[in-house]
PLY file of the C-alpha trace (Angstrom):
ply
format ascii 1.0
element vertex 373
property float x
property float y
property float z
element edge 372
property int vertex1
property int vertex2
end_header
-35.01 -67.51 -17.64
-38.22 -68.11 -19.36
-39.88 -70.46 -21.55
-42.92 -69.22 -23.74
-45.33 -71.51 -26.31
-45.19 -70.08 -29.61
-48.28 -70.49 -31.80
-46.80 -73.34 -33.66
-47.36 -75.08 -30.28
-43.72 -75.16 -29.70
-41.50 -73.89 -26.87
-39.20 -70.93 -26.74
-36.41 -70.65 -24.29
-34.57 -67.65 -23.51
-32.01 -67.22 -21.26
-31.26 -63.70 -19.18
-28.23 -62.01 -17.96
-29.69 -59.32 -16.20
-31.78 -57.87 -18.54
-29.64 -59.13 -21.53
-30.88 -61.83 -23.62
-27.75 -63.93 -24.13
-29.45 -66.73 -26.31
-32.43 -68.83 -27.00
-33.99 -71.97 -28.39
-37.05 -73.69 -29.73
-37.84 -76.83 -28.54
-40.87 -79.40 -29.18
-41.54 -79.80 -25.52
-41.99 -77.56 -22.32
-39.06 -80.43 -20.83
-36.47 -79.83 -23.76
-36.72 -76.34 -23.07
-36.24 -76.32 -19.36
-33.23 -78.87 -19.42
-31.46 -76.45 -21.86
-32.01 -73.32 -19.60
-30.86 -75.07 -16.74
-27.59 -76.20 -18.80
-26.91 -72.80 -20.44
-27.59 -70.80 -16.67
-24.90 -73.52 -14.78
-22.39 -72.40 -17.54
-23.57 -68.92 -17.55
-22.72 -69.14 -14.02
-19.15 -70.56 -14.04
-17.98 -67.89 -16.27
-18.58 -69.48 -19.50
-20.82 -66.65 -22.23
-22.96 -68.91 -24.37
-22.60 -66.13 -26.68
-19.06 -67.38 -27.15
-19.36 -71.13 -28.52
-21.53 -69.31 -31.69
-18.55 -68.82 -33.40
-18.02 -71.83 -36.00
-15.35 -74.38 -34.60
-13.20 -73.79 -38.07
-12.34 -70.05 -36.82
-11.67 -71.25 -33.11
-9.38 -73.82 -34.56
-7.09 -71.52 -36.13
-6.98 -69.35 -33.06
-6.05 -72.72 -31.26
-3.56 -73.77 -33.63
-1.65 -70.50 -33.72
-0.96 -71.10 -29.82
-0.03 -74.59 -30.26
2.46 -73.58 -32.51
4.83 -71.98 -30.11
3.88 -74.12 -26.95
4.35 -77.66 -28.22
6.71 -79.82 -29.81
7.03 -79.87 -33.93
6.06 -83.11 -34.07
2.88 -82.56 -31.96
2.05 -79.54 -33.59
1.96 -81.14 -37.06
-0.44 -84.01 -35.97
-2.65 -80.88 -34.13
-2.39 -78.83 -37.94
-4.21 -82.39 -39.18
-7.24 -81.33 -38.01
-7.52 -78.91 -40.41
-7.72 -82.04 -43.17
-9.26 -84.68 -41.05
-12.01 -82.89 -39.32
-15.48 -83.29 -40.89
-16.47 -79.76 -42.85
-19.79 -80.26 -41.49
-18.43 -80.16 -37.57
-15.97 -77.10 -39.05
-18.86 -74.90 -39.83
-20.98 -76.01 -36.94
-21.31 -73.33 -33.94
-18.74 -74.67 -31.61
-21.13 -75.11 -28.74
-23.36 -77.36 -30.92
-20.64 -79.53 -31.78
-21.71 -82.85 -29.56
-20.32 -86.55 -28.69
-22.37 -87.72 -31.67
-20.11 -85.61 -34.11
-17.62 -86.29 -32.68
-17.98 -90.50 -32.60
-19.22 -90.11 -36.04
-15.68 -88.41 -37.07
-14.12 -91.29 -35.51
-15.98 -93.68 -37.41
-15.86 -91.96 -41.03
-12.05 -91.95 -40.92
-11.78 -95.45 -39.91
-14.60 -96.86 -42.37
-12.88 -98.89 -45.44
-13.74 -96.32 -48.09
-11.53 -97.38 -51.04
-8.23 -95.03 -51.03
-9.07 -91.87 -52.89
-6.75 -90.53 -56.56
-3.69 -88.43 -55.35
-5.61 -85.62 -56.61
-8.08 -85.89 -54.35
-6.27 -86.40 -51.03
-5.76 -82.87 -50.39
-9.56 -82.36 -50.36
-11.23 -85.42 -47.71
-9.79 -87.63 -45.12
-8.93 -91.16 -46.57
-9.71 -94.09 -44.69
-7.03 -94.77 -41.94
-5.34 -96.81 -39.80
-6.52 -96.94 -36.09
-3.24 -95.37 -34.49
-3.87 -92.70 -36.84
-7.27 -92.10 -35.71
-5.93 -92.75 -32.11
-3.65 -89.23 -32.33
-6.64 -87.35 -34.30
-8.90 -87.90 -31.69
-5.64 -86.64 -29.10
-5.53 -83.57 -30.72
-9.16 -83.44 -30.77
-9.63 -83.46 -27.10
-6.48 -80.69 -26.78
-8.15 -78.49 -29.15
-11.87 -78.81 -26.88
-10.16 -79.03 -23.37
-8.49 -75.59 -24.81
-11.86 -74.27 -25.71
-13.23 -75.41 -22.28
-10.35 -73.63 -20.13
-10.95 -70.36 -22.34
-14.92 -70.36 -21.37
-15.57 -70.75 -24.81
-17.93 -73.95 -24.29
-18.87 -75.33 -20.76
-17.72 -79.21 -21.65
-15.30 -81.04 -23.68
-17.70 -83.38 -26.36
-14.48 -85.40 -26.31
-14.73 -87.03 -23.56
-15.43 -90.30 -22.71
-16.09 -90.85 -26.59
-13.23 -93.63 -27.14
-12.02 -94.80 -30.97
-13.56 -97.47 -32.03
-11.35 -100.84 -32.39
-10.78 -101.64 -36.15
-11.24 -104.96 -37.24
-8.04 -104.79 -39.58
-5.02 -107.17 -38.87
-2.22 -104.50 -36.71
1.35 -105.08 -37.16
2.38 -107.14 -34.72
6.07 -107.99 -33.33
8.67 -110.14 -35.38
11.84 -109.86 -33.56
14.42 -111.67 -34.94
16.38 -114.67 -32.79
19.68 -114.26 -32.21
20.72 -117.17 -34.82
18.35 -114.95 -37.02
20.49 -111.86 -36.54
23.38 -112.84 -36.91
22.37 -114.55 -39.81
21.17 -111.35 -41.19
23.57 -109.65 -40.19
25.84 -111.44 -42.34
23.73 -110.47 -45.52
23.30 -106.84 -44.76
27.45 -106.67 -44.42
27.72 -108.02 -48.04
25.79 -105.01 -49.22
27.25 -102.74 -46.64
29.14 -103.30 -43.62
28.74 -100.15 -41.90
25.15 -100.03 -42.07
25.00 -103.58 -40.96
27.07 -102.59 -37.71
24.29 -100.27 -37.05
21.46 -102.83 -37.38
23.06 -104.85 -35.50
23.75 -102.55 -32.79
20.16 -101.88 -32.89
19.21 -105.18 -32.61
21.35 -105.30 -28.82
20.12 -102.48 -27.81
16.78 -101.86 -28.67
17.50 -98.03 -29.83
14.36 -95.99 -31.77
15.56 -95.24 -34.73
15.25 -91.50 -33.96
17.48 -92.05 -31.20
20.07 -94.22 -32.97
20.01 -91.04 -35.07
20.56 -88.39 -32.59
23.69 -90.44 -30.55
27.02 -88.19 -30.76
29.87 -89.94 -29.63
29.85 -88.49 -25.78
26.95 -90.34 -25.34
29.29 -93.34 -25.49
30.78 -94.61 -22.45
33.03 -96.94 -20.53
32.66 -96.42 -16.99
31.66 -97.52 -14.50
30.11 -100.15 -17.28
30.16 -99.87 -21.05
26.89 -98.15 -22.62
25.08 -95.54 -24.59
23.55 -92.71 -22.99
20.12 -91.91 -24.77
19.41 -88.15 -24.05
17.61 -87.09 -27.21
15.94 -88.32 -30.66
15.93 -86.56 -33.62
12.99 -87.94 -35.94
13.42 -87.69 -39.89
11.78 -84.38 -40.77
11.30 -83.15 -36.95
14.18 -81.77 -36.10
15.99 -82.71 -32.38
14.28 -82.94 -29.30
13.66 -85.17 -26.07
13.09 -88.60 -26.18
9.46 -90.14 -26.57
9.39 -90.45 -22.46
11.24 -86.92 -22.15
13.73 -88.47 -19.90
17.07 -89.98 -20.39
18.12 -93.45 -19.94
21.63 -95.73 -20.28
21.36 -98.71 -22.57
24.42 -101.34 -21.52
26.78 -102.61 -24.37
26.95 -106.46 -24.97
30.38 -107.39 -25.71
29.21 -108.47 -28.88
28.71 -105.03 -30.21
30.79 -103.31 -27.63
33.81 -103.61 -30.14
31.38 -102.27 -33.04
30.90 -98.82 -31.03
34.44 -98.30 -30.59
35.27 -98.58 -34.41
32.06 -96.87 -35.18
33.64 -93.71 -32.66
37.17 -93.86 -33.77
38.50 -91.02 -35.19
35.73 -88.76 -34.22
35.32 -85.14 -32.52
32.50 -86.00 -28.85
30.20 -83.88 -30.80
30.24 -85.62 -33.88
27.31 -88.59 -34.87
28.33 -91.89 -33.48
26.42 -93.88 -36.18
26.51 -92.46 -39.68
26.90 -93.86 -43.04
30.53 -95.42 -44.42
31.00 -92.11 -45.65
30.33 -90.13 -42.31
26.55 -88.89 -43.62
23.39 -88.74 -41.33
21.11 -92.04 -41.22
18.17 -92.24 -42.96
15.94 -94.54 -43.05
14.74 -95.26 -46.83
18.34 -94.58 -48.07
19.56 -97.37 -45.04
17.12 -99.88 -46.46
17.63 -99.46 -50.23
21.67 -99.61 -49.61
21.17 -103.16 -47.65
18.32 -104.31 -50.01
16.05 -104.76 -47.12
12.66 -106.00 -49.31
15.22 -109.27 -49.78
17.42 -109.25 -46.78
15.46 -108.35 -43.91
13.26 -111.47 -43.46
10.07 -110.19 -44.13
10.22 -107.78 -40.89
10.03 -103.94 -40.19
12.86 -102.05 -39.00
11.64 -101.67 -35.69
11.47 -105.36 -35.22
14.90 -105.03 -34.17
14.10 -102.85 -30.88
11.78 -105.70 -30.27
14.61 -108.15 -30.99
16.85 -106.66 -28.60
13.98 -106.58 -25.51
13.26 -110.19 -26.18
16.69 -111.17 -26.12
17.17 -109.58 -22.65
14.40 -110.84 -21.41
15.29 -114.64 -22.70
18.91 -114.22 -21.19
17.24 -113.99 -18.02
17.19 -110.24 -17.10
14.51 -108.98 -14.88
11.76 -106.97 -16.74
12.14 -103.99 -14.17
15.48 -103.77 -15.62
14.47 -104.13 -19.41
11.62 -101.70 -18.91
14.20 -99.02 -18.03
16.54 -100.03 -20.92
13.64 -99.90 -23.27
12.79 -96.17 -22.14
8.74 -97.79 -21.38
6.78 -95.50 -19.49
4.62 -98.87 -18.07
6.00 -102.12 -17.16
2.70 -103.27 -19.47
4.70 -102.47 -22.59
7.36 -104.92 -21.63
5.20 -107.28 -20.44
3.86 -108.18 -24.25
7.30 -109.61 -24.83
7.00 -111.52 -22.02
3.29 -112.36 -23.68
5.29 -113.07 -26.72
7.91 -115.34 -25.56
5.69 -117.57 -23.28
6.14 -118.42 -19.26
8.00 -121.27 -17.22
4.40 -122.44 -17.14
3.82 -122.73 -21.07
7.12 -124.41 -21.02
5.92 -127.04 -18.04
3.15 -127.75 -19.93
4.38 -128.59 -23.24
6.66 -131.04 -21.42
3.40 -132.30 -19.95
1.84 -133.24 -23.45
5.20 -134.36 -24.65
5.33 -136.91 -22.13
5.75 -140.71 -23.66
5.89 -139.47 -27.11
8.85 -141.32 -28.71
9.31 -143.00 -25.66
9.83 -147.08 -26.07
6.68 -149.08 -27.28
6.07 -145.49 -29.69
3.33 -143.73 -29.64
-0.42 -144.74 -27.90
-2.83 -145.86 -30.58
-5.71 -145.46 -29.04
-7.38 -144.27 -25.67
-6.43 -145.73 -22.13
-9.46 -148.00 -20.76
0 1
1 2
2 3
3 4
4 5
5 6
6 7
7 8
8 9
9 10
10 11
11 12
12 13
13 14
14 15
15 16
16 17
17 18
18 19
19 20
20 21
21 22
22 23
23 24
24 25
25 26
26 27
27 28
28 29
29 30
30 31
31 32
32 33
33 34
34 35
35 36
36 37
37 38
38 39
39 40
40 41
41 42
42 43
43 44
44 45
45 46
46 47
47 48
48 49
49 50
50 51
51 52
52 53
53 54
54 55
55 56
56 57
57 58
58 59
59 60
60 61
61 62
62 63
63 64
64 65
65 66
66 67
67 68
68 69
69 70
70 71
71 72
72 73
73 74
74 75
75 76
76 77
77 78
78 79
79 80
80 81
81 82
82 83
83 84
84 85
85 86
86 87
87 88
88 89
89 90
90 91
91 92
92 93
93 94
94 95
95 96
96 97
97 98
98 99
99 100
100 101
101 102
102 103
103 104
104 105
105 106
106 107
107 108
108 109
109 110
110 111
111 112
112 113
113 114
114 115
115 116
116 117
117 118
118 119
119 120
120 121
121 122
122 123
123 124
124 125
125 126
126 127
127 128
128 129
129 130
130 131
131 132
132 133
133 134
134 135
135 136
136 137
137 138
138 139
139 140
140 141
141 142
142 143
143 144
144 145
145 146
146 147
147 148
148 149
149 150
150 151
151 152
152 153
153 154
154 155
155 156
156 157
157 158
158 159
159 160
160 161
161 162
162 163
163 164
164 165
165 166
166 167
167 168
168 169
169 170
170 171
171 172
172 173
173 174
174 175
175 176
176 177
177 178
178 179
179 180
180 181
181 182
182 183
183 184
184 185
185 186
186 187
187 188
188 189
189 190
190 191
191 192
192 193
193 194
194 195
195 196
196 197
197 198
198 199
199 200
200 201
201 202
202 203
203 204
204 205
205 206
206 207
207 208
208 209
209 210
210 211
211 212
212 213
213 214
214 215
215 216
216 217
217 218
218 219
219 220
220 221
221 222
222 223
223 224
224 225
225 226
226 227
227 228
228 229
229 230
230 231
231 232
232 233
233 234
234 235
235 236
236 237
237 238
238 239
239 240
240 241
241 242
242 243
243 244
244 245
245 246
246 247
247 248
248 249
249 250
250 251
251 252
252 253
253 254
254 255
255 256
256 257
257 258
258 259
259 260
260 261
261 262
262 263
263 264
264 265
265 266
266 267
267 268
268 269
269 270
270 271
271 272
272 273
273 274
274 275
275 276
276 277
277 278
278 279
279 280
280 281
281 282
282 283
283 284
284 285
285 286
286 287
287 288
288 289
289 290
290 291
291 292
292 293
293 294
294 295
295 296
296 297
297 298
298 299
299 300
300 301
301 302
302 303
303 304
304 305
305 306
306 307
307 308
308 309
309 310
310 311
311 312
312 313
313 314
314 315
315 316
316 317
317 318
318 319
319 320
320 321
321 322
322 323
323 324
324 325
325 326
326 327
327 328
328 329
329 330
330 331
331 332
332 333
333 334
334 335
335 336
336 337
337 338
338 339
339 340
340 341
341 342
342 343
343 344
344 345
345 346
346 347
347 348
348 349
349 350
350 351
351 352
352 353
353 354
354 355
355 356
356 357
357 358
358 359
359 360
360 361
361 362
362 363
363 364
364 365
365 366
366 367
367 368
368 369
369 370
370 371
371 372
């Protein structure tokens, strides 16, 4: 390694392998220059060829993304091919070794600034503004695609790293479930539009099935014994194709008797291979076609149709079943997940309290006017 002044009165690193010359930098001071050779000879010496990371990060991503393609899931693979769109073209032509945490928290803030929406035209062309669970899964594939490049000795650290997404200050989607008056009321307005399809959100709504799943049930998955239930072994995603759940592991969801009779018309008649939960005319679910059939903009109360896998983990929880127990049925991966519905529906303790501040009111001599002495 050695560091010369130039007669600009600037520094110049190079850095030695052997007698090679494997790269080099100018810097303003002697200090710059000496922290970079001592950088560039630790990853020299752990295998990683500086030489390697000079390649722009555009042409390593399409090296990357030809892997992915046969190792991962469609689904995965798509959001990964996003890059391609949603990476800045300034950090695409950028030597990949010069690509640092500042590009990479500036990425994260460009596609979550409020840029107005661009023409249809354009969209092909620059990332829009977006939501922050989309920029959430770009910055996952992000760190696959520089972990990759930091197992193949391409660069000696992942930028990626510790450089979180920053929280948007837009209102998120929160949960509406539906009570059980509500569904049932609901459920008597999607039946005059069409029954089947209401037997199917209504069935969601008890047993708190993705609608990926719902769509991927055959009728083997439907049991009896030793306790009635739906064995949830797969999802199949509109436009993905089959494959494992969003855990990867199967799980049994228990039938309420109140749609326990529902499943048993809903199999009737059919092969075990055959969808358990299909249209009135035996066709595949989906999901804009379900909505427009039951005139959902009018019918479904102002709420999403995932609201009803939320309905049917609040109304376990409210009947009194222990959230160990609705974790599993859910298919959550952390008891934290089913402890926002708990969040949601309140403790013994907000209940106690209420009653506290309720005390007197409406009791004889009415209400206190003024404040005890």
């Amino acid at each position: 390694m050695t560091i010369r002044k130039t007669r600009g009165g600037r520094f110049r690193a190079q850095l030695k392998n052997g007698r090679l010359i494997v790269g080099s930098r100018t810097f303003d001071t002697k200090g710059e220059a000496a922290a970079w050779l001592k950088r560039e000879r630790a990853a020299l010496d752990g295998g990683v060829d500086p030489r390697a990371g000079k390649e722009p990060t555009a042409r390593v991503l399409e090296r990357w993304l030809a892997v992915r393609q046969h190792t991962v899931a469609l689904k995965t693979y798509r959001a990964d091919r996003d890059l391609i769109r949603l990476m800045p073209i300034s950090m695409q032509r950028m030597h990949l070794s010069a690509v640092t945490t500042r590009e990479v928290a500036r990425s994260f803030e460009s596609l979550l600034s409020s840029a107005p929406r661009r023409s249809p035209a354009a969209r092909g062309r620059a990332p829009m503004s977006l939501e922050y669970t989309s920029v959430v899964r770009y910055r996952a594939s992000l760190n696959a695609f520089f972990a990759w490049c930091v197992r193949e000795r391409l660069i000696w650290v992942n930028p990626v790293t510790g450089v979180r997404v920053p929280r948007s200050s837009r209102e998120r989607a929160e949960m509406n479930p539906f009570t059980e008056g509500d569904l049932e009321h609901h459920y008597g307005l999607w039946a005059e539009h069409d029954e089947t399809l209401a037997d199917v959100l209504l069935l969601l709504g008890w047993t708190a099935l993705r609608w990926g799943e719902a769509r991927a049930l055959v009728v083997a998955d439907f049991v009896e014994l030793p306790t009635p239930g739906l064995l949830v072994r797969r999802s199949e995603p509109e436009g993905v194709g089959r494959k494992a759940t969003k855990g990867r592991t199967s799980r049994r969801v228990p039938l309420a008797n109140r749609v326990l009779p529902i499943v048993r018309n809903l199999a009737a008649g059919k092969a075990p291979g055959d969808l358990l939960l299909t249209t009135s005319h035996g066709a595949k679910l989906y999901r804009s076609s379900v909505l427009r059939t039951l005139h959902w903009t009018t019918t479904g109360g102002g709420r999403r149709l995932h609201d009803l896998r939320h309905t049917a983990a609040c109304l376990w929880l409210s009947r009194g079943v222990d959230p160990g127990t609705v974790q599993a049925w859910c298919g959550h991966e952390s008891i934290a997940t089913t402890n926002r519905y708990l969040h949601f529906l309140g403790t013994g303790a907000d209940q106690a309290g209420l009653n506290r501040l309720n005390e007197g009111w409406g009791c004889a001599g009415g209400a206190r006017n003024g404040p005890e002495p």
